[in-house]
C-alpha positions as CSV (number, residue, x, y, z in Angstrom):
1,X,-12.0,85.0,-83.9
2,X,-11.2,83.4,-80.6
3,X,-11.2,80.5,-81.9
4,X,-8.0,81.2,-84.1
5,X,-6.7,83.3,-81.1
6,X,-5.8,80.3,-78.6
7,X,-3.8,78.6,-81.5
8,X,-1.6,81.6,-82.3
9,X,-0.8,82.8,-78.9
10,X,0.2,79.2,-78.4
11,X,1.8,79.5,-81.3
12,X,3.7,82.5,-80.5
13,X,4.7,81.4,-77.0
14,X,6.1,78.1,-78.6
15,X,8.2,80.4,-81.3
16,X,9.4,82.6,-78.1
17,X,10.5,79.4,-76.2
18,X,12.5,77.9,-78.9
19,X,13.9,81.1,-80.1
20,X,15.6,81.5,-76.2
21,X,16.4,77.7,-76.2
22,X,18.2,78.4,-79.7
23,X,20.3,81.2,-78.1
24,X,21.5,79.7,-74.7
25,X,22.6,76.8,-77.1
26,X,23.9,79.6,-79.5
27,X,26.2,81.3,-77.1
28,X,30.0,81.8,-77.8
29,X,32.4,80.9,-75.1
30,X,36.2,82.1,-74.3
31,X,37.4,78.5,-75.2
32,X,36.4,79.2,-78.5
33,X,37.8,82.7,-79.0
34,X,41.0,81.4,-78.0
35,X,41.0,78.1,-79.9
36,X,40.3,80.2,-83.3
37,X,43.6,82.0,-82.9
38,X,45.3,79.0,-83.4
39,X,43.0,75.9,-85.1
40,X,41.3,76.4,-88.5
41,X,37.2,76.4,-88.7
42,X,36.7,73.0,-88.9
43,X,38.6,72.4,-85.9
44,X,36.9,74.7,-83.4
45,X,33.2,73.6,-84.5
46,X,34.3,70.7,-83.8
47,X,35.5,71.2,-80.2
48,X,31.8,73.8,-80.2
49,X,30.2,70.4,-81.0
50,X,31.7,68.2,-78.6
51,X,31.5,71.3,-75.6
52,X,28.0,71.8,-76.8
53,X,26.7,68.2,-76.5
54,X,28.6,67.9,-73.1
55,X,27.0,71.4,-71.8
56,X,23.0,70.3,-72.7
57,X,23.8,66.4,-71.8
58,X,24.7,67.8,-68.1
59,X,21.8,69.8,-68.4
60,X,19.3,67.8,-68.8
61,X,20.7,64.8,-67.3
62,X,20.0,62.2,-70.8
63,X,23.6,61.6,-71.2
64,X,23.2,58.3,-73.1
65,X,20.0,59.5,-75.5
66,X,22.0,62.1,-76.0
67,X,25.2,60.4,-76.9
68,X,23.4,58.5,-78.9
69,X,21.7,60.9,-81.0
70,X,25.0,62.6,-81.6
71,X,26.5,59.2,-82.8
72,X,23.7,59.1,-85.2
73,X,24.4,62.6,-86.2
74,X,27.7,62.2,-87.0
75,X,27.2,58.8,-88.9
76,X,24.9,60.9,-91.2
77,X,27.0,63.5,-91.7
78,X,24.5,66.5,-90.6
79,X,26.3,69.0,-89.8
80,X,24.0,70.2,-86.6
81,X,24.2,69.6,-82.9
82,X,21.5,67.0,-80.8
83,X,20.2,69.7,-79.5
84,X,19.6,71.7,-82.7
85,X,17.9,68.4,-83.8
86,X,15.7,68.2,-81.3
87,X,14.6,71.6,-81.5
88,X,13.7,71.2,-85.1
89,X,11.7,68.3,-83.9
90,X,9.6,69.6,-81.1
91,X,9.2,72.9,-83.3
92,X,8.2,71.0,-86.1
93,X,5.4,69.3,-84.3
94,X,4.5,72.3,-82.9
95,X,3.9,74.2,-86.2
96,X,2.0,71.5,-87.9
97,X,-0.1,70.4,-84.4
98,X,-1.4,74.1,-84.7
99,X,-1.3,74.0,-88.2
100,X,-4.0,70.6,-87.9
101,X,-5.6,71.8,-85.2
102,X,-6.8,75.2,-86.8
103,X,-7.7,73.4,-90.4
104,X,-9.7,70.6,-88.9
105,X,-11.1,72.6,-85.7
106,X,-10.4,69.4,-83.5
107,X,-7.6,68.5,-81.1
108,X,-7.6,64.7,-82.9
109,X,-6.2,66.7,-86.0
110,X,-3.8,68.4,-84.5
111,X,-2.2,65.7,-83.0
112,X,-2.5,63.5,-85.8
113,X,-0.4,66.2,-88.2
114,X,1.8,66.9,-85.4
115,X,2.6,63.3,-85.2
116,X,4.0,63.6,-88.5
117,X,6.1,66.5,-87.6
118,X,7.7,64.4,-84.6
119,X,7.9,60.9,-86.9
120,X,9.5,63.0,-89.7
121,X,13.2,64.3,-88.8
122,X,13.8,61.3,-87.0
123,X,12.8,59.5,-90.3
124,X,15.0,61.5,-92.4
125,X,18.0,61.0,-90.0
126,X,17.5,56.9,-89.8
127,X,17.5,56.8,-93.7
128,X,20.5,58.7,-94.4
129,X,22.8,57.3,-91.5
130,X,21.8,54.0,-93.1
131,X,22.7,54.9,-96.5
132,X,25.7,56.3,-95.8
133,X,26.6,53.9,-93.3
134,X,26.2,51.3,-96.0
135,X,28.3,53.6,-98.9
136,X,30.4,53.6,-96.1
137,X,30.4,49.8,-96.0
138,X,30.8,49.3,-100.0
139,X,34.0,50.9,-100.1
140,X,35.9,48.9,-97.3
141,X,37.0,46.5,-99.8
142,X,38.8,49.4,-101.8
143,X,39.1,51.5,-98.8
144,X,41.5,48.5,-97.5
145,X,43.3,47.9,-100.9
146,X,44.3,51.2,-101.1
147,X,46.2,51.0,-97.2
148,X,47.2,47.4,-98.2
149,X,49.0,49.1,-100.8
150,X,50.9,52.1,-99.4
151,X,52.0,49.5,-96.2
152,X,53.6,47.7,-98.9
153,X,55.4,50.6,-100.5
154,X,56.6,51.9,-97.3
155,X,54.3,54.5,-95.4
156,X,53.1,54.1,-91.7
157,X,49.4,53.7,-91.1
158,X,48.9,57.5,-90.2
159,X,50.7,57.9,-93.8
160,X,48.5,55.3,-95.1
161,X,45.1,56.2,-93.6
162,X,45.9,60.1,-95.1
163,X,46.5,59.0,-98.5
164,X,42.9,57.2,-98.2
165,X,41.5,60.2,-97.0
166,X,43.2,62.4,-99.9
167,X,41.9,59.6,-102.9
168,X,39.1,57.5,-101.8
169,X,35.6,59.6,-102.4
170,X,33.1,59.8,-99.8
171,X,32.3,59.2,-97.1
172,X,35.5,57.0,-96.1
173,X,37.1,60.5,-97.2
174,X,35.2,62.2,-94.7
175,X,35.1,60.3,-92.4
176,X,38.8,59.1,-92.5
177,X,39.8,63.4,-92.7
178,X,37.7,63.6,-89.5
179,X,39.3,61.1,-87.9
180,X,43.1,62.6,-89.0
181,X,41.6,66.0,-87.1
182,X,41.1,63.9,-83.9
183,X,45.1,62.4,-84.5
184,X,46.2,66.5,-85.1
185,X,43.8,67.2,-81.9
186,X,46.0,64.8,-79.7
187,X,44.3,61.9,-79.7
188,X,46.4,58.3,-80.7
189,X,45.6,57.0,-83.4
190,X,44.0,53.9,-82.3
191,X,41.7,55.6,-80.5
192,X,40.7,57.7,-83.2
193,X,39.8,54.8,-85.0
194,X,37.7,53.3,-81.9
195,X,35.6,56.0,-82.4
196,X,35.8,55.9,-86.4
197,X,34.3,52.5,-85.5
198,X,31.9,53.5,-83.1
199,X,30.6,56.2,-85.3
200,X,29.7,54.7,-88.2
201,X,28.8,51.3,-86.1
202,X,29.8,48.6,-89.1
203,X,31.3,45.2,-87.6
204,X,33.3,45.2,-90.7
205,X,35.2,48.5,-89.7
206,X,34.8,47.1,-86.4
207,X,37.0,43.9,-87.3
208,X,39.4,46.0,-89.6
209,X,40.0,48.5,-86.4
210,X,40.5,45.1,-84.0
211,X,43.2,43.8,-86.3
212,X,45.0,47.3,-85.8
213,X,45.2,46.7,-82.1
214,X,46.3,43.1,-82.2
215,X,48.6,44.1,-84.7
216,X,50.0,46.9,-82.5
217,X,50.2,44.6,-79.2
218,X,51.4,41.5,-80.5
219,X,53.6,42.7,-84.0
220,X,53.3,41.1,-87.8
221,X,52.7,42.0,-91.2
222,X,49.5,44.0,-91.0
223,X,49.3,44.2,-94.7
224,X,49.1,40.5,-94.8
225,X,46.0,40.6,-92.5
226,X,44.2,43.7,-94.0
227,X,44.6,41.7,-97.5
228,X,42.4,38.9,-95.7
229,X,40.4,40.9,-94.2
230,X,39.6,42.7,-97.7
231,X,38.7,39.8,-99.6
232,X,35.8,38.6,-96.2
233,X,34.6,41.8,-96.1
234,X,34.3,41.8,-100.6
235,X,32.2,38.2,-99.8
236,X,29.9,39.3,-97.1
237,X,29.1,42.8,-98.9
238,X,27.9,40.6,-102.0
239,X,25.7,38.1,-99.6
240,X,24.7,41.8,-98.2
241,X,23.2,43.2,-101.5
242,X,21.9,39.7,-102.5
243,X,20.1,39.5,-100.0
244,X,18.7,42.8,-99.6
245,X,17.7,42.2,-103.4
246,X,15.4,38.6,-102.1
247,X,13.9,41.2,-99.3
248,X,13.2,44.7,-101.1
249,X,9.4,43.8,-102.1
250,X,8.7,42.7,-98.5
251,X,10.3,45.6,-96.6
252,X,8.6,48.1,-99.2
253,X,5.6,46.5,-98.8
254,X,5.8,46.5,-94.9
255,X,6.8,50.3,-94.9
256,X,3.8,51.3,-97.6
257,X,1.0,49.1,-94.8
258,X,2.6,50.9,-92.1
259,X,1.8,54.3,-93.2
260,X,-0.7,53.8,-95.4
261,X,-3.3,53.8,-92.5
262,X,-2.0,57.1,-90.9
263,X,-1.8,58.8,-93.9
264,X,-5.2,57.8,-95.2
265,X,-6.2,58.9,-91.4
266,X,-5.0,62.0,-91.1
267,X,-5.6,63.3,-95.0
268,X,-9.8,62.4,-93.9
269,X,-9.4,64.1,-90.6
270,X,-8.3,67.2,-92.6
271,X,-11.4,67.1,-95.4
272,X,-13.9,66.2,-93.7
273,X,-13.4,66.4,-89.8
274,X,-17.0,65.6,-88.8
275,X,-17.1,62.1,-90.3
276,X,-13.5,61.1,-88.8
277,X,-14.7,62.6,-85.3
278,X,-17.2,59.9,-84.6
279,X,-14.8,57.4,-84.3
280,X,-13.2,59.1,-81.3
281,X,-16.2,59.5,-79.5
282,X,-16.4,58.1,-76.2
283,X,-17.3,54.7,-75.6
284,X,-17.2,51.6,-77.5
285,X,-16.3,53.8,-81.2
286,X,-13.1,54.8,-79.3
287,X,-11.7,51.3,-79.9
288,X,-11.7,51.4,-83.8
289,X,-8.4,53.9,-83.7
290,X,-7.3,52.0,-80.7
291,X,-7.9,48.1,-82.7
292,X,-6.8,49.8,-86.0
293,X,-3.1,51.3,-84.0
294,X,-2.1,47.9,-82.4
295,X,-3.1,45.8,-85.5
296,X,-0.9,47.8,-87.5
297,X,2.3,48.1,-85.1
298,X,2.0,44.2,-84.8
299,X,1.7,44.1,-88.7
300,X,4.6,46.2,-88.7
301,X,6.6,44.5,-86.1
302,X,6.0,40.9,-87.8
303,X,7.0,41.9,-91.3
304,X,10.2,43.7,-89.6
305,X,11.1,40.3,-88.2
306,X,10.3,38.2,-91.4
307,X,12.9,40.4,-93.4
308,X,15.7,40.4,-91.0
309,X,18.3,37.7,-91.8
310,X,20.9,37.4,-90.0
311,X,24.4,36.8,-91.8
C-alpha cells in the first residue's frame, strides 16, 4: 500500500500544479472584454494569443524558445497557445512516468514511459507543420496563378490575395484569411506577408513575398514577375517530390532503427522488470544502455545526413 501511495500523491500534486498553471494562463483580461464589443471571435483569440505568448514569454524569460514554438504552432495550424503545449507535455510525462513507474516497480520504467510522453507531442507537432508546410508548398504554383490572374483583370494585391483566400483550399486559404485579419487589424500589407513568410518558413513564399517589396520600392509589372516565379517554383516542387521518392526507404528505415531500440526497451522493462534491471546495475553493466544510446543517436544522426540533399 505505501508503495502505490508515493506515486499518487505525486500524482496528485502534479494534477494540482498544472490545474493552477492552466488557470493563471486561463485568465480573462479587460483588453479582451472590450475588444469583443467590437472584433468578431476570431479576432480577439487572436490578440488572447499574441497577449498570452507575450505575458508567459516575460515570465519566464525564454522569449526566443518561445517564439519559436508559437511559429511552429501556428505553421501547423493547432489552434492552442505555447504554453498550453507545454503543459500537455510536462503533464503527459508526468502521467505515464507514474503510470511506468507503478507497473514496473522501478524508477528506470518510469522514466523510460515518461520519455515517451515528452518525445510524443513534440513529435506530433514536427509532422504536421511539415505536412502542411509542404501542402502549403504544393499549391504555390496555383496559389500564384490565381493572383497572376486577378492582377491582370484589374484588382490590387489586397483584392487579389482575398480572392485566393475565398477559392484556393487549404491551407493557402487559411493561412492567406489569417493574414487579411492582420491587414483589417492595422497592419500593411507587406508586413503581413513577412510574417505569412516567416510562419510557414518556405523559401519559395519567401522569394514570392521579396518580389512584392522590390516590386513596391522600385515599380513594374508584378504579374509579369509572379508568372516567372510560378513556373521556378512548379520545377523545384517536382525535383522536391522526386527526390523525396529516391529517399523514402532510407528515411523510413532510419526512423524505424531509431525507435525500434527504445520501444523494444521499454515494452521489456514493462513485462518483465527484473531481467531489464540488471543492465542498470552499477558498474561495468551500466554501459550496455549507455553504448546502446550513443550508437543509436550516431546511427540516427548519420542516416539524417545521408538523406538530406540539398537543392
Amino acid at each position: 500500500m505505501s508503495i502505490l501511495l508515493v506515486p499518487i500523491l505525486i500524482m496528485v500534486a502534479v494534477f494540482f500544479v498544472f490545474a493552477a498553471i492552466y488557470r493563471w494562463l486561463r485568465s480573462s483580461n479587460e483588453l479582451d472584454r472590450r475588444l469583443s464589443a467590437s472584433l468578431g471571435t476570431e479576432d480577439i483569440e487572436l490578440r488572447r494569443r499574441q497577449a498570452l505568448s507575450r505575458q508567459v514569454n516575460q515570465k519566464i524569460g525564454r522569449l526566443s524558445m518561445a517564439a519559436r514554438l508559437e511559429q511552429q504552432l501556428a505553421a501547423a495550424d493547432i489552434k492552442i497557445t505555447a504554453p498550453e503545449f507545454l503543459m500537455i507535455r510536462f503533464g503527459l510525462t508526468a502521467v505515464l512516468f507514474i503510470l511506468g513507474w507503478v507497473i514496473s516497480g522501478y524508477l528506470v520504467g518510469g522514466v523510460l514511459l515518461g520519455a515517451f510522453g515528452w518525445m510524443g507531442p513534440a513529435f506530433y507537432l514536427n509532422h504536421y507543420q511539415a505536412k502542411r508546410t509542404r501542402d502549403f508548398a504544393n499549391q504555390l504554383p496555383d496559389m500564384l496563378n490565381m493572383l497572376v490572374g486577378s492582377l491582370r483583370a484589374g484588382y490590387g494585391l489586397l483584392h487579389a490575395c482575398n480572392v485566393v483566400k475565398d477559392e484556393m483550399p487549404d491551407p493557402i486559404s487559411s493561412e492567406f484569411n489569417r493574414m487579411l485579419k492582420e491587414v483589417s487589424l492595422g497592419f500593411s500589407i507587406t508586413t503581413a506577408l513577412d510574417n505569412l513568410a516567416n510562419r510557414m518558413n518556405d523559401e519559395d513564399l519567401s522569394l514570392i513575398v521579396t518580389s512584392i517589396h522590390v516590386q513596391n520600392e522600385v515599380g513594374g509589372s508584378l504579374a509579369d514577375v509572379l508568372d516567372t516565379i510560378a513556373e521556378t517554383i512548379r520545377e523545384r516542387i517536382k525535383l522536391k517530390g522526386q527526390i523525396r521518392v529516391l529517399t523514402s526507404q532510407q528515411r523510413a528505415t532510419g526512423f524505424m532503427l531509431t525507435a525500434l531500440p527504445f520501444a523494444t526497451g521499454t515494452f521489456l522493462m514493462m513485462i518483465n522488470p527484473e531481467y531489464m534491471m540488471e543492465i542498470f546495475k552499477p558498474g561495468w553493466p551500466l554501459l550496455i544502455p549507455i553504448t546502446a544510446v550513443i550508437m543509436v543517436i550516431l546511427g540516427n544522426i548519420t542516416m539524417s545526413w545521408l538523406t538530406k540533399i540539398e537543392y
